[in-house]
Each structure stands twice: as C-alpha cells, then as structure tokens.
C-alpha positions in Angstrom: 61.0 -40.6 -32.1 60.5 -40.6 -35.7 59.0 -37.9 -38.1 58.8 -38.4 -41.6 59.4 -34.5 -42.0 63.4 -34.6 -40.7 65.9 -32.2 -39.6 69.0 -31.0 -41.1 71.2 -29.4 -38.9 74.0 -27.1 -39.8 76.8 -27.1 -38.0 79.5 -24.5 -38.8 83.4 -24.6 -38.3 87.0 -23.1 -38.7 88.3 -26.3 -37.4 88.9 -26.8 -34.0 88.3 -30.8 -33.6 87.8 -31.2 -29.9 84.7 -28.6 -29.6 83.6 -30.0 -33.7 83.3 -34.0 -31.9 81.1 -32.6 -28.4 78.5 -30.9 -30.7 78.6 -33.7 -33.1 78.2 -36.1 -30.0 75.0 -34.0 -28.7 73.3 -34.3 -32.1 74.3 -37.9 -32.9 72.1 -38.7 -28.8 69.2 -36.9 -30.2 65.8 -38.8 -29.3 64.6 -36.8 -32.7 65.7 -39.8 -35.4 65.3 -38.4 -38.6 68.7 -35.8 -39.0 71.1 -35.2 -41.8 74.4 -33.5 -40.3 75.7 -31.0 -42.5 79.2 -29.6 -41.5 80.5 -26.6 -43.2 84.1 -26.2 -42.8 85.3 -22.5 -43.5 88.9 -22.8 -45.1 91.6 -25.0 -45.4 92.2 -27.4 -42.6 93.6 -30.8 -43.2 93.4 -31.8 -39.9 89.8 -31.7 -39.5 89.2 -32.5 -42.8 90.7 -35.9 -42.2 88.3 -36.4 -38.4 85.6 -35.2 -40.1 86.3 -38.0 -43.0 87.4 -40.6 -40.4 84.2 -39.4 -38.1 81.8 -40.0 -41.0 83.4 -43.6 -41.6 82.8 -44.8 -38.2 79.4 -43.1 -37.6 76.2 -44.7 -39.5 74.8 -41.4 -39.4 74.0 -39.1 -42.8 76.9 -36.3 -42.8 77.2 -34.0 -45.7 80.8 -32.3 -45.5 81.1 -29.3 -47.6 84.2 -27.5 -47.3 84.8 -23.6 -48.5 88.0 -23.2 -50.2 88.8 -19.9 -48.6 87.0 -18.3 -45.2 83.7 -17.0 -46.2 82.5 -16.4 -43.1 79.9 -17.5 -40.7 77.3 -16.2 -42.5 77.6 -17.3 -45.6 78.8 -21.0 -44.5 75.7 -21.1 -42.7 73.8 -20.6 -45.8 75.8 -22.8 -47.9 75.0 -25.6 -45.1 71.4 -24.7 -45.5 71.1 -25.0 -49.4 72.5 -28.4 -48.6 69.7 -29.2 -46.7 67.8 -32.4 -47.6 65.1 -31.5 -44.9 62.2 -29.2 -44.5 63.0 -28.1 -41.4 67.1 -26.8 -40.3 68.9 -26.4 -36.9 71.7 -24.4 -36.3 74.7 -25.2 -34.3 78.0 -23.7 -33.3 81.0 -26.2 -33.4 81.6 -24.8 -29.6 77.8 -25.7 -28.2 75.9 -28.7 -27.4 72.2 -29.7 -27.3 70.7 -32.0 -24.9 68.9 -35.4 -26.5 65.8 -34.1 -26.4 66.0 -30.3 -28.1 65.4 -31.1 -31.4 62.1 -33.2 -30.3 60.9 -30.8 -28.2 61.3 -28.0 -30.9 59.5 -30.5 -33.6 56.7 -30.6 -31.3 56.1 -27.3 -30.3 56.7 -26.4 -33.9 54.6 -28.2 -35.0 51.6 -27.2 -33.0 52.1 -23.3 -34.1 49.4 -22.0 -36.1 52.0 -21.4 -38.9 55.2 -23.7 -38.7 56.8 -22.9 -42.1 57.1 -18.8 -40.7 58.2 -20.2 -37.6 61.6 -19.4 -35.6 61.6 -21.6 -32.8 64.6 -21.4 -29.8 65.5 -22.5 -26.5 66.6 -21.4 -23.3 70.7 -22.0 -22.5 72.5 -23.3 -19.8 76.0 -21.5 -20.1 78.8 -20.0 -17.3 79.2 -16.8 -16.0 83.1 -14.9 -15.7 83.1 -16.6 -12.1 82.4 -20.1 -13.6 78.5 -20.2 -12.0 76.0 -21.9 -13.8 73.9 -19.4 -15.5 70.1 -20.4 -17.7 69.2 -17.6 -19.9 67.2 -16.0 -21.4 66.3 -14.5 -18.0 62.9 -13.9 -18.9 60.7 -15.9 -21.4 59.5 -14.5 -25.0 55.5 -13.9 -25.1 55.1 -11.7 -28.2 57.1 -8.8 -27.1 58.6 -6.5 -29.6 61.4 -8.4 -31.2 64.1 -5.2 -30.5 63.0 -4.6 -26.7 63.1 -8.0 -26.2 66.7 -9.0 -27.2 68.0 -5.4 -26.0 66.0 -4.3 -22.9 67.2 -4.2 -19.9 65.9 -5.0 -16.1 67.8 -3.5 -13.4 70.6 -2.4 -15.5 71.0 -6.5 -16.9 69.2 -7.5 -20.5 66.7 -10.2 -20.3 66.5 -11.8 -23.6 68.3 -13.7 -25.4 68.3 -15.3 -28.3 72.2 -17.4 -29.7 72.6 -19.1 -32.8 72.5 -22.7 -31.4 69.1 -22.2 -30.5 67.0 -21.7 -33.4 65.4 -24.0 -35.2 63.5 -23.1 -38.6 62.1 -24.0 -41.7 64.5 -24.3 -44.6 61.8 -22.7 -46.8 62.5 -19.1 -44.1 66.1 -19.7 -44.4 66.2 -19.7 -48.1 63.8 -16.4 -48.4 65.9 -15.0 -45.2 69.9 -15.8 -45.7 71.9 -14.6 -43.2 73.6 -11.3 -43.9 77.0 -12.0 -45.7 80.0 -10.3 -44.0 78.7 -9.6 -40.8 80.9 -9.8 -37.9 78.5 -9.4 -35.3 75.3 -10.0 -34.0 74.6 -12.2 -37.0 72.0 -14.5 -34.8 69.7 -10.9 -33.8 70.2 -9.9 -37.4 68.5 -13.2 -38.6 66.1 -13.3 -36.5 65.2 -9.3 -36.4 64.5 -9.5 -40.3 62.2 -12.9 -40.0 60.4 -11.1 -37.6 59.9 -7.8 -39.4 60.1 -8.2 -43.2 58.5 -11.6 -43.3 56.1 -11.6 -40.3 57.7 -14.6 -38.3 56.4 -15.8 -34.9 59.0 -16.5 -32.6 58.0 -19.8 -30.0 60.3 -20.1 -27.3 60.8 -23.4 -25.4 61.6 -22.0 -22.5 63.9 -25.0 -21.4 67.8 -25.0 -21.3 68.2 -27.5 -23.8 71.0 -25.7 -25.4 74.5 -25.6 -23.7 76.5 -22.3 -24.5 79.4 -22.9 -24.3 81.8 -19.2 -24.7 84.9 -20.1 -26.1 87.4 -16.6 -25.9 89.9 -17.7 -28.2 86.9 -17.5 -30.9 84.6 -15.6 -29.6 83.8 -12.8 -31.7 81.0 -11.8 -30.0 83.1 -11.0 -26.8 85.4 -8.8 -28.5 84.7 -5.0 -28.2 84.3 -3.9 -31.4 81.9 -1.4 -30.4 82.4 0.1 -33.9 81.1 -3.2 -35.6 78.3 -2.9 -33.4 76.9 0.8 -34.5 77.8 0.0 -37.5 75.2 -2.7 -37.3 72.4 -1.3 -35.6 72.4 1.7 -38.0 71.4 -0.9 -40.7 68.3 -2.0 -38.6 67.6 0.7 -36.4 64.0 0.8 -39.0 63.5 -2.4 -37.9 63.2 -1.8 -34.2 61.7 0.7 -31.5 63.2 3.7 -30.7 63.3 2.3 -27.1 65.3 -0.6 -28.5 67.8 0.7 -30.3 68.6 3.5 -27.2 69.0 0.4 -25.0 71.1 -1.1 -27.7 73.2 2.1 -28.2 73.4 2.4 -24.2 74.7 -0.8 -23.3 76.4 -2.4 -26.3 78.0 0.7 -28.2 78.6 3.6 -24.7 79.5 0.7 -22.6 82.0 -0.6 -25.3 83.7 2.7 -26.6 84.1 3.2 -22.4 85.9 -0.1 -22.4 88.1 0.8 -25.4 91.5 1.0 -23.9 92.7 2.2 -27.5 90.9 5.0 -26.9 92.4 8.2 -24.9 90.0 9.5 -22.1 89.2 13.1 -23.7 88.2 11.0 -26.9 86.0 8.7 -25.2 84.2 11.4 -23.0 83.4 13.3 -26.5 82.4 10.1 -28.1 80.2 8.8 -25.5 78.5 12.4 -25.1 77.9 12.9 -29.0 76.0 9.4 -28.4 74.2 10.6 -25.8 72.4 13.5 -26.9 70.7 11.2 -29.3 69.5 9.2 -26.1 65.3 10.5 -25.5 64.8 11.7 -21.8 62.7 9.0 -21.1 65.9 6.0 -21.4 67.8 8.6 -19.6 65.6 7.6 -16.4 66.8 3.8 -16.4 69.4 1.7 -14.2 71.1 1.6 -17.3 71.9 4.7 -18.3 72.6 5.7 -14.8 75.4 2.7 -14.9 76.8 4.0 -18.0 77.0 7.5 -16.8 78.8 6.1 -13.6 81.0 3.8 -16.3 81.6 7.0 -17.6 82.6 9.2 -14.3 85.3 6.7 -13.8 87.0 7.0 -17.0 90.3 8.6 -16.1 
C-alpha cells in the first residue's frame, strides 16, 4: 500500500544491536510503503553506531540516524526523533518490540476514518509472554470511550485490563509536537503521554483491537519492571488532576502498596506504616474490591 501522507517512525535506543536489527526488520516488512525510519541513539556507542551506518548502506530504505552525545533519556530522544519527522503522521517503537507487516496499514486506515485524525492516538493490541513463558494478547479488554485513568488502571478480579505500551501508538506529528513527552521521566512515560492528549488537548483514543504489536519484556532494560514504587507516586501525584479518584486509588493500590510490599529494602515495621498511611487515603468504596482485598492479604504476609 501506498499513501501519499507517510509515516515516520521513531525508534529509540541505548544500543543493544540484536533487539535494534528485529524491530528494524518488522518495519522494513511493513505492507504500509511510505516510512522514514528515524533511529535515535541515546549516548555514545560505537558499536551500533557503526551497524546502524553499515545497516543504512545495505538497506534502500530512508533512515535518519541522530545520535545524542550524552543519555538524555527516553523521553526526550523520542521527541528529538519526532522533530526529525519528515511525515505527518509518527509511530513509536522500542528497540526491544516488533510490529507485524500489517500494523502500520491497519492504523492508517482506521486513522483515517476517525472523525478527527490529526487529535488522534491510535494503538494496538500486543502479543507478549507471561513469567511462565505462555503466550499472553493484551489489553484484556478493548478501549470504547472509557475514562482514560480507569481504563489503563482498573482492575477485574484483582488483574488490570488495559493497556496501552509505547510500541503501540501511532499519532500525528502535529499532537506530538503540541504534546512532547515529559523530559526526565523514569516511568510510565507511555500513560503519561497519552493521559495528557487525552485530557489537556481532547484526544480520541481508537484502538485496533488486534495483536499487531509484539512486546517483547527485556529485564536487563526494563525499567518498567523495576520496583521503584517511589518513582511511581511520585508520578501519579503530578496527574492525579488528570484522572478519577477511582483511578488513581486503583493506581495507588496496585502499583505503589503492592510495590512498597515488595520492597525488600524496606524493614517490615516500615512497610506496615507506609502501606497503612496509604491506605487511609483509599475511599470505602475501592476498599470493597479483589484488589484491595489482595493487597491487604500481600500485606498480612509481610513478616
């Protein structure tokens, strides 16, 4: 397929060459034609400076190759990659996923049928692994409108349904420029984005509700599996405005309680008094949930 409108896609990096080539792979099979690859490496790395050199030499493809001089962040590369973009319309990618050939034509398309495309933020499902290696598709329940906050953060039968990862989202570049990504956040940098399209700038979030989007969670760089539960309150205090009351309890329940009873750093008598100074925040109506009877459990067991 070719559209005259094109996609840049953004693809982000500290340097690690064997995930960098799979996602490059995946976008150079999309059935979407018109794509400029823009790869922003974050720091010094001579070694993948020199693939991505050699890459771009044996590819007829259009690759822009910016490189930060010192680690900036994933924020802020991503919005260096996207003032690079030649395009109307920007995908983001993690150097650690992969798309199947058709997710960039399928987004186009049901993009382009919204009522207003340019405010658009348009994702897709994932394929990705559980911690017993089974094949898991999230989100586990589709996006129809709900409140942005309950959706990423609420819960069914103690498990959160939505979901919403960087890979994903596909946008214009006009949002992206009016909407940066927050510079020097550590986490949850994909629900802030999206949480402040949806809210300061009235964005309408279309789901293709197809696993066209392979997560792949690498550990070793994972941020977002680290329990940095501090990070995380941290965060929601900044958008707790943003989102329902409901939401940010179910946010505060199973993100920052769960990790601060997680913390081994932390000695029992100190997490106890933590997690109960956090809880008498909590309404009595989120205290009736699965969830918050799993944390109080989580929290019995803390020796």
């Amino acid at each position: 397929m070719t559209d005259g409108s094109g996609v840049s896609v953004v693809i982000t990096t500290i340097g690690n060459t064997t995930f960098l080539m799979k996602s490059l792979e995946s976008v150079v099979k999309q059935t979407y034609d018109n794509i400029q690859i823009i790869v922003v490496l974050d720091g010094e790395n001579a070694e993948c400076s020199t693939f991505l050199n050699k890459w771009k030499a044996d590819n007829e493809v259009e690759l822009c190759f910016v490189k930060n001089e010192t680690r900036l962040g994933g924020n802020e590369s991503r919005n260096i990659g996207i003032q690079n973009a030649i395009y109307p319309w920007v995908a983001l990618l993690d150097d650690d996923d992969e798309w199947l050939p058709d997710k960039i034509e399928k987004q186009m398309i049901a993009i382009e049928n919204s009522k207003n495309a340019a405010n658009s933020i348009c994702f897709t499902s994932v394929q990705t692994t559980d911690r017993f290696q089974r094949k898991v598709i999230l989100p586990r329940t589709s996006y129809s409108g709900q409140e942005i906050g309950g959706y990423l953060f609420g819960t069914k039968l103690g498990r959160a349904y939505g979901f919403i990862q960087t890979s994903t989202i596909l946008a214009s570049r006009e949002l992206f420029l009016k909407n940066p990504f927050t510079s020097g956040l550590p986490k949850h940098q994909d629900w802030d984005w999206v949480i402040r399209a949806v809210k300061l700038f009235n964005s309408e979030i279309i789901h293709v509700n197809l696993p066209l989007t392979v997560y792949n969670m690498n550990p070793a760089q994972s941020v977002g599996k680290v329990n940095r539960w501090r990070d995380s309150e941290k965060w929601l205090k900044s958008v707790e405005t943003l989102i329902s009351k409901q939401s940010r309890e179910s946010f505060l329940l199973n993100v920052v309680i769960g990790g601060i009873a997680k913390d081994s750093n932390i000695k029992s008598e100190d997490k106890r008094e933590l997690i109960k100074e956090r809880i008498q925040t909590i309404s009595l109506r989120s205290r009736f949930t699965v969830l918050y009877l799993r944390i109080k459990l989580l929290t019995l067991t803390i020796k």
